[in-house]
C-alpha positions as CSV (number, residue, x, y, z in Angstrom):
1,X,146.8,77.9,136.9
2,X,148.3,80.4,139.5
3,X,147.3,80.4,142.7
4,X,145.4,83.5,143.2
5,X,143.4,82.5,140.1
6,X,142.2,79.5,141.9
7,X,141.5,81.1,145.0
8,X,139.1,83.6,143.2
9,X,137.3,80.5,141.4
10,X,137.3,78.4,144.6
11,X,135.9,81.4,146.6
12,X,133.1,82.2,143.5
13,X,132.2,77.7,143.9
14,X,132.1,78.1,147.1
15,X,129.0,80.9,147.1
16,X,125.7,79.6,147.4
17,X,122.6,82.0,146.3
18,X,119.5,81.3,146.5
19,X,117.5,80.4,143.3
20,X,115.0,82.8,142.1
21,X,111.8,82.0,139.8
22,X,111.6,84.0,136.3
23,X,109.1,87.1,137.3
24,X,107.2,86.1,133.8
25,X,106.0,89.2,131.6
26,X,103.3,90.7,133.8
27,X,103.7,94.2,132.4
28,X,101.1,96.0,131.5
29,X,101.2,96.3,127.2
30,X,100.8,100.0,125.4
31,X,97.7,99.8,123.3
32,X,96.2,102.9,121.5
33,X,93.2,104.7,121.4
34,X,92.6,104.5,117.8
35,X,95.5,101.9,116.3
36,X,95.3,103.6,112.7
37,X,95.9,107.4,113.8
38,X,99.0,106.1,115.9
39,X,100.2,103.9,112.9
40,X,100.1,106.6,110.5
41,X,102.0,109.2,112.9
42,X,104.2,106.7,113.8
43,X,105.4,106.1,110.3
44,X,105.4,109.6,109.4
45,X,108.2,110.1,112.1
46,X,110.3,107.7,111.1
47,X,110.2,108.9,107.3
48,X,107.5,107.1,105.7
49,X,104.2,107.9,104.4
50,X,100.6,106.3,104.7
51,X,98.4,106.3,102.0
52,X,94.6,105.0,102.6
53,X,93.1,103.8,100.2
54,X,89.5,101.6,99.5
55,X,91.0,99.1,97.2
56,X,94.4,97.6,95.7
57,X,92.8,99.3,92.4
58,X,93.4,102.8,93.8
59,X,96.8,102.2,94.3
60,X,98.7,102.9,91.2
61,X,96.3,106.2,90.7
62,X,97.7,107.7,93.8
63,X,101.5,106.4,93.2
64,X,101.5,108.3,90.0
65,X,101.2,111.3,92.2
66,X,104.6,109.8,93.8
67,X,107.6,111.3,92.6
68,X,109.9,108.7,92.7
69,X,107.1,106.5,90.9
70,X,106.7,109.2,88.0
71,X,110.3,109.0,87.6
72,X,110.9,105.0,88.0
73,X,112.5,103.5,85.3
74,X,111.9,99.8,86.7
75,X,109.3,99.1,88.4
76,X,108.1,95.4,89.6
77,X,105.5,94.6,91.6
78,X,104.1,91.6,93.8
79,X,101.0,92.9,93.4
80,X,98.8,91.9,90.0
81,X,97.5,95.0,87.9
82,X,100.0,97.4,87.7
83,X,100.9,99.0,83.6
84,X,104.3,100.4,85.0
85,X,105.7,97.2,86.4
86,X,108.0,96.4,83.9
87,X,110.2,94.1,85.6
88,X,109.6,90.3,86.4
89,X,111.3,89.0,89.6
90,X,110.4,85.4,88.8
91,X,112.6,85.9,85.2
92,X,115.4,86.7,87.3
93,X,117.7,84.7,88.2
94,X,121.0,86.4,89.6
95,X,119.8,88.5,92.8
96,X,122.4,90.7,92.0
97,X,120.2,92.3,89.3
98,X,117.7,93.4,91.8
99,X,120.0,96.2,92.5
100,X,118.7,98.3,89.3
101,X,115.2,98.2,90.5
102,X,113.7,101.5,90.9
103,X,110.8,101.1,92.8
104,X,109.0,98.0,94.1
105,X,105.4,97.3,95.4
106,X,105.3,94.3,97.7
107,X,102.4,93.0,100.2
108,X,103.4,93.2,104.4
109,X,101.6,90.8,106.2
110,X,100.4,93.3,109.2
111,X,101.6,96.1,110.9
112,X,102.5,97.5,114.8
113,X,101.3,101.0,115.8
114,X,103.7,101.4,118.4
115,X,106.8,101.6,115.9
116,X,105.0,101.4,112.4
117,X,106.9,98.2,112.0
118,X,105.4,96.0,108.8
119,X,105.8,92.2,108.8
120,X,107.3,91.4,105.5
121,X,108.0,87.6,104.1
122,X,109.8,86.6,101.3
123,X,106.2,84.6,100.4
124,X,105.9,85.0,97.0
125,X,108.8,86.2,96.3
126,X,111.8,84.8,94.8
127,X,114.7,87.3,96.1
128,X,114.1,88.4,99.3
129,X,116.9,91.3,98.7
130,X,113.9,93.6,97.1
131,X,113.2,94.8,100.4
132,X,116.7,95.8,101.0
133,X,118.3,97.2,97.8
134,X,115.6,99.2,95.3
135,X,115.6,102.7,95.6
136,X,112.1,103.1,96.5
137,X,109.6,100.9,98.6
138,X,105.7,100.8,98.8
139,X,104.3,98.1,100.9
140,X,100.9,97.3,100.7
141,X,99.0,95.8,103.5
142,X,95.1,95.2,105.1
143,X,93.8,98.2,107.0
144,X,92.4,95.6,109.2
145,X,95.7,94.2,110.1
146,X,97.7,96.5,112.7
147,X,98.3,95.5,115.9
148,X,99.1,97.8,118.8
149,X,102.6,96.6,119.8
150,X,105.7,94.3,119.3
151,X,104.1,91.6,122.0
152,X,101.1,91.2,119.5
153,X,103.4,90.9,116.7
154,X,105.3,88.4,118.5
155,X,102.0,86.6,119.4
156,X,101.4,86.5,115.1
157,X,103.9,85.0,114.2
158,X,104.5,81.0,113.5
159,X,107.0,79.3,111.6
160,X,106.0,75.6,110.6
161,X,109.6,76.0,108.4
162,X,112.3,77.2,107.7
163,X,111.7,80.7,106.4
164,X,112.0,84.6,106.1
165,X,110.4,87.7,107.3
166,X,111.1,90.6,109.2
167,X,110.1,94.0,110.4
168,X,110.9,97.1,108.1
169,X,109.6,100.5,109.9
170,X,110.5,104.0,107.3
171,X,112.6,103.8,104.6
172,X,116.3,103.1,105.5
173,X,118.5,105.8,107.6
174,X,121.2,106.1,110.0
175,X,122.8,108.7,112.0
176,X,125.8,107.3,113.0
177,X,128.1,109.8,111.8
178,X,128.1,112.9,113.3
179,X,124.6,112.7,114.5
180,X,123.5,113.7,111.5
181,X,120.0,111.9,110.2
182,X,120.7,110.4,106.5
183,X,117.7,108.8,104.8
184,X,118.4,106.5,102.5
185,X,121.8,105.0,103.5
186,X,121.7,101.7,103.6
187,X,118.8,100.4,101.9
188,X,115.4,102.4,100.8
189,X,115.1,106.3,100.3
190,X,111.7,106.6,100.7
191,X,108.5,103.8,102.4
192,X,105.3,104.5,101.2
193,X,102.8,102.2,103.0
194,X,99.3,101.5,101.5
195,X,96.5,100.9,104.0
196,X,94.0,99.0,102.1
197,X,89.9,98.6,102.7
């Protein structure tokens, strides 16, 4: 080692700061007025739309008013009850042939008004690449289950396993290149999110 390379390290040893105790997470948390309103303009500005509805019934009434739904040619659904779902993720067995999937309906756990952010597991389902690579996604999840931030989110969650979930907030989008918004890049073009009850 040369010797002004051990000077500096014997100089930084040689320091002695005082110790400081974490400040903890004291802060104050943003909650909402009314959690549903911000949800729903939340998702809106991040692409996606919100759709309330009474019952899981009503949802395949309104998605035929979805475009992308009219127009799906596979459809599969986690979700029992709906006549277009034509494809069975359990009979597959290559997650490769996901990919072909039109649209999807799937079940989020809860969601987060502060970022419309939905909780999504791979519970129930056997490849957890749905989320990621169909063309068009409609999650489906309790009206009674949104949070106000990311702390409560945090707070929900438990893992007793090994296992998968994450956040999906909009359908997918990037603007990376020439900071120009492109919907639909990497993943998802469109989120429809189904507020149930």
């Amino acid at each position: 080692m040369s010797d002004s390379k051990q000077t500096i390290l014997t100089a930084i040893r040689q320091q002695n700061l005082p110790g400081l105790s974490h400040p903890g997470l004291q802060t104050e948390k943003i909650t909402y007025e009314d959690p549903l309103q911000q949800f729903k303009a939340t998702l809106e500005a991040v692409g996606g739309v919100c759709h309330e509805v009474n019952s899981e019934a009503e949802i395949e009434y309104r998605l035929q008013k979805v475009d992308a739904y009219a127009k799906a040619g596979e459809v599969c659904s986690s979700l029992s009850g709906f006549e277009k779902a034509n494809i069975d993720l359990d009979a597959i067995d290559d997650p490769h042939e996901v990919e072909t999937i039109d649209f999807a309906i799937l079940r989020g756990q809860f969601a987060v008004a502060e970022n419309a952010a939905i909780w999504a597991t791979d519970a129930g389902i056997r490849h957890r690449v749905v989320y990621f690579v169909v063309q068009h996604l409609a999650l489906v999840v309790p009206k009674t289950e949104i949070v106000h931030n990311m702390h409560e989110a945090y707070g929900r969650l438990t893992f007793t396993k090994p296992e998968f979930g994450c956040f999906i907030s909009g359908p997918s989008k990037t603007a990376d290149i020439e900071q120009s918004l492109v919907i639909g890049a990497h993943g998802p073009r469109s989120l429809h999110v189904f507020l149930v009850g």
